[in-house]
Every structure is written in structure tokens, then in C-alpha cells.
N, C-alpha and C positions, 0 to 999 in steps of 0.2 A: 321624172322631175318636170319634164313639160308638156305631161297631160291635163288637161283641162277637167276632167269629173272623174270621182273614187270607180267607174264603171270603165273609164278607159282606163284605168290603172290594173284594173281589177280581171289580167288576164293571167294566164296555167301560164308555167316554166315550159320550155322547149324540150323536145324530146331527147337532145342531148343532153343538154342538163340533167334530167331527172336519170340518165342513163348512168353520167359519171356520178352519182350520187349511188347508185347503188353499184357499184364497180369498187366504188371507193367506201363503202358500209357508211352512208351517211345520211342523216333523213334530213330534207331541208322542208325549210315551211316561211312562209311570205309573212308579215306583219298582220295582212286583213287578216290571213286565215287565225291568226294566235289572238286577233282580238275581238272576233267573233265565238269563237270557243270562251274565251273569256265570261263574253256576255252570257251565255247561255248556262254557263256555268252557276253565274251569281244568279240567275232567273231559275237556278233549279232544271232547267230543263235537259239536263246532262247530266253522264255519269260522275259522282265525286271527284275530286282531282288526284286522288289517290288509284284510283281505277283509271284515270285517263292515259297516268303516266306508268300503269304497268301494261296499259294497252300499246303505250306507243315506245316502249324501252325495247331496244335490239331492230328493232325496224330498219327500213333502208329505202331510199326515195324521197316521195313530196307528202307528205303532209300535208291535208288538205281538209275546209270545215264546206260542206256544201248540202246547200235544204235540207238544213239541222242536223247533219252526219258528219262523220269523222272517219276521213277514208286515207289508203295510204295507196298513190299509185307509184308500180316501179314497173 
């Protein structure tokens, strides 16, 4: 809330976190990363959304959109 630019905002979750995320079966993902998939989505230059969401069902960890990929780290 009192970072000054989308770049100081725009840091990875903590290694704990992404730990009890997949301890606990859970995939978490940050606002940028969902709205950059977005983007890329509607520009076409990503898979369907149909495909994105059998890509990322059952998953566990962070979800993450990084130069133009779609990664899951746990």
C-alpha cells in the first residue's frame, strides 16, 4: 500500500509462503500476474482460456506470468 511504483510492488511471495501454499494444495497468484495473463490473452498471444485453466487446475504454489510465460513455482 505504500509503495511508490508498480515495480516496487511488483516483488515474488516469500519462500514460506509459497511453501504453505503447497503443503496446504493451494495455488496462489498476485493480482499483476492475473492481469497480465489477461492482457496477453486478449492480444492473442497466449494459450485459449480454456487451455490456461486445464493448465493450471490441480496445481499447487504461486502462479506466476513472467516474459510472456506462465510458470508455477512450488
Amino acid at each position: 500500500m505504500t509503495a511508490d511504483s508498480l515495480e516496487s510492488k511488483d516483488q515474488p511471495f516469500p519462500p514460506n509462503v509459497i511453501e504453505k501454499a503447497v503443503n496446504t494444495n493451494l495455488l496462489i497468484t498476485r493480482t499483476i500476474d492475473l492481469c497480465r495473463i489477461s492482457d496477453h490473452l486478449e492480444l492473442g498471444q497466449l494459450m485459449p482460456s480454456q487451455v490456461l485453466l486445464e493448465t493450471i487446475l490441480g496445481k499447487k504454489g504461486w502462479l506466476m506470468f513472467k516474459d510472456g510465460r506462465i510458470g508455477i513455482s512450488c
